[in-house]
N, C-alpha and C positions, 0 to 999 in steps of 0.2 A: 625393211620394206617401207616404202615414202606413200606417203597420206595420197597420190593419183594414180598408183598399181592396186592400192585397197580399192578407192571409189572403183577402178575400171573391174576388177575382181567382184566387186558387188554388184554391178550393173550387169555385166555376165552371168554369175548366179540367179539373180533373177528373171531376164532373158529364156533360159532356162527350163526353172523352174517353171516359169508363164507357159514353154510352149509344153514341156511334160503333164501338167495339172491344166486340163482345159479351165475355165472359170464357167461355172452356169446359174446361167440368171435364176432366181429363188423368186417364183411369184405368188402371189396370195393364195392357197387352195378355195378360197370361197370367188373370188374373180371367177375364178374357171371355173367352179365347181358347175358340171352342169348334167342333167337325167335325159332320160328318153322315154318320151310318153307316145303314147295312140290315141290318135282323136277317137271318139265315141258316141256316133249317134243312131239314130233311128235312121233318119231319110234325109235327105237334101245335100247340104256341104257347112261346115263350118264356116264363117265369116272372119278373118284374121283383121284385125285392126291395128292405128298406127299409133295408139295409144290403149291405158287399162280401163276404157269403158263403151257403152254403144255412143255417145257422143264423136267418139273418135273418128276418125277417116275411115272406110275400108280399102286395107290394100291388098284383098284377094280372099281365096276361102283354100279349105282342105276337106278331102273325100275321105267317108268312114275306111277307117285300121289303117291311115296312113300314121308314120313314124314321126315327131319332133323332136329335137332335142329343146329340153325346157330349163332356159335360163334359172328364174325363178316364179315362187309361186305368193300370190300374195292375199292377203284376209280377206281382202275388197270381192274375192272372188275370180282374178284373174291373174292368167301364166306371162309371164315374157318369155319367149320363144325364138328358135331361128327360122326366119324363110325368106326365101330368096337370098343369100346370103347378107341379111338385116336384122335385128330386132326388131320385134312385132309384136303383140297381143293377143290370146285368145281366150274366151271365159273357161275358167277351169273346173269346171263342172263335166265339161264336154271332155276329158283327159282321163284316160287311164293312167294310172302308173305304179311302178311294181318296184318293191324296193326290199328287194332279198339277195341275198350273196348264198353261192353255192360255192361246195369245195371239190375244185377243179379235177381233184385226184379221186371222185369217188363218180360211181354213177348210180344216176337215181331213176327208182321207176314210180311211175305214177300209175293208180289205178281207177 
């Protein structure tokens, strides 16, 4: 067997292999890692801002028991969040959030 039947044999095999074995991208779990909170208030609307303070811009508000997905949360007091499809701001006082795991195969009652 001559050294450009091996290469072409090898480049075939991997060919191959490439289309049998997809390749999938491995991203960071903390990138994505992201919750779902409920805004939380008494009266009015929450103020979403374009940064984590009231200095910031406002670019819109959210109405009580609506859903966010909350990026992260930070000391300072405040969530990065998605709205409108952006990141955003909201003070994190004003946030619910729930952070338990159930097992999918049992059913619970609450009383």
């Amino acid at each position: 067997m001559n050294i450009q039947t091996l290469i072409k044999s090898l480049i075939a095999f991997i060919l191959v292999l490439s289309a049998v074995l997809p390749f999938n991208v491995i991203s960071s779990s903390a990138a994505t890692a992201s919750k779902v909170g409920w805004v939380s208030i008494d009266s009015g609307s929450l103020t979403v801002r374009s940064g984590p303070g009231t200095s910031y811009k406002k670019v819109g508000s959210l109405k009580n028991n609506v859903s966010v997905t909350v990026y992260s949360q930070a000391k300072n007091g405040w969530s990065q969040i998605g709205y409108q499809k952006k990141k955003a701001y909201v003070a994190s006082q004003h946030l619910r959030m729930y952070s338990f795991l159930q097992d999918k195969t049992k059913i619970y009652t609450y009383k």
